[in-house]
C-alpha positions in Angstrom: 10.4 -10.6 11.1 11.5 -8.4 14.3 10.1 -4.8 13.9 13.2 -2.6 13.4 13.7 1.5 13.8 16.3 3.5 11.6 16.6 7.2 11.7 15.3 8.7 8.2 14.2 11.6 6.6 11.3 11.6 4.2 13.3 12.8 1.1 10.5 12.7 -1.6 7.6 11.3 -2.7 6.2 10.5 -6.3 2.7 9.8 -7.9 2.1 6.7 -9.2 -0.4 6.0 -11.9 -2.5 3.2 -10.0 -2.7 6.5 -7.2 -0.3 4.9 -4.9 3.0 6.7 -4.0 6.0 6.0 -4.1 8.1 6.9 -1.2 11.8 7.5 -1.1 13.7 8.2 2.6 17.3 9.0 3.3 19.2 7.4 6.1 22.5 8.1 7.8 25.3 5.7 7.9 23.9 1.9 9.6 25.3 -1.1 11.3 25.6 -3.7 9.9 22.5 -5.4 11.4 20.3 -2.3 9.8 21.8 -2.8 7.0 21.0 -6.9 7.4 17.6 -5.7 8.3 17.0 -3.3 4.9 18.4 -6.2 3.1 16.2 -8.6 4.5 13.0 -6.5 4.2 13.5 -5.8 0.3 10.4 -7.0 -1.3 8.5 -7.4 1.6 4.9 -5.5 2.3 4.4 -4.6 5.4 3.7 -1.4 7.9 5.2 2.3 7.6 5.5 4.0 10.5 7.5 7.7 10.5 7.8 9.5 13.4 9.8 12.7 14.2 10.9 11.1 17.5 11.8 7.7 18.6 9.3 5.0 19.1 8.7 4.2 22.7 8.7 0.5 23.8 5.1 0.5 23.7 4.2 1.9 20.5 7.5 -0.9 18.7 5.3 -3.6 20.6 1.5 -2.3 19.0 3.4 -2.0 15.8 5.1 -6.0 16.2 1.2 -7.3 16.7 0.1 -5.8 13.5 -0.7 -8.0 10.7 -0.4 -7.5 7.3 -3.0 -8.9 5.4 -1.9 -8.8 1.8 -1.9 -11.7 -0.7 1.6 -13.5 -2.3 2.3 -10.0 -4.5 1.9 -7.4 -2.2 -1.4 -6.2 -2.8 -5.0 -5.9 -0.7 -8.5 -7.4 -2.4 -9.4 -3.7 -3.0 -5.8 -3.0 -4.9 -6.2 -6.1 -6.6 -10.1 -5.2 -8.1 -8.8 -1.6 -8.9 -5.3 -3.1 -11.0 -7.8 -5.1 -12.8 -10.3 -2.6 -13.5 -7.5 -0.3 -14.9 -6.7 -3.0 -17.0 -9.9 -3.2 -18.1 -9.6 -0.1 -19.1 -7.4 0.2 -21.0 -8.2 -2.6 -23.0 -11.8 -0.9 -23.3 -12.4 2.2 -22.0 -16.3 2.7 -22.7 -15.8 6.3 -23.6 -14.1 7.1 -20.2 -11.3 9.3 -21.0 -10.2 9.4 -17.4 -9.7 6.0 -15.5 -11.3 7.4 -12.2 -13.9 8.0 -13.6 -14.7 4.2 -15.2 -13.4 3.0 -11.4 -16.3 4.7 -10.1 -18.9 3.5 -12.6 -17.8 -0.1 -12.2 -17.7 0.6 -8.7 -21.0 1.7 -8.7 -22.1 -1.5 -10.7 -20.5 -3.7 -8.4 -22.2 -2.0 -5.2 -25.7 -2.0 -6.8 -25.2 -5.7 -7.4 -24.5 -6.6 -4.2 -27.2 -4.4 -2.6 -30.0 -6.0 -4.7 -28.9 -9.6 -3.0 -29.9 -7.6 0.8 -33.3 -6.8 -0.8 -36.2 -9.0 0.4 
């Protein structure tokens, strides 16, 4: 898919409970290619980039040689482990009352696994 540029304005935002957010934009009237363009992109991940000024030919071209590296769904490895971990939490909290907070043990678990495999 061709990288494509609409004029928006960043209307709102909202807190999700997974920590992502949730982004909502207003545009003027479009064409209907920008509009074929939306249409198309619906349900796709890929790169946000906002800017307060046009994107010069340059930056459109860095933007077209990124890749997104997400799997079927949507989501990164790391977004994947943490939707699972919540999930494991809430199906057993081990007396975390705050899901951060049994994110960070597990992750700490995780990492002191994986460091004893570099020991000697």
């Amino acid at each position: 898919m061709k990288t494509f540029q609409i004029p928006a304005g960043l209307d709102g935002y909202r807190s999700l409970k997974d920590r992502t957010l949730k982004l909502t934009f207003e545009t003027g009237e479009m064409s209907p290619e920008q509009m074929a363009n939306i249409h198309y992109a619906l349900n796709k991940v890929g790169y946000l980039a906002f800017s307060p000024d046009p994107f010069a030919s340059h930056e459109l071209e860095a933007i077209d040689n990124l890749k997104v590296e997400y799997d079927e769904v949507g989501k990164s490895p790391s977004k994947r482990l943490q939707a699972v971990f919540y999930r494991m939490w809430e199906k057993q909290p081990e007396g975390y009352n705050v899901f951060n907070d049994f994110y960070n043990a597990q992750m700490e678990k995780l990492i002191v696994h994986f460091k004893k495999k570099l020991d000697p």
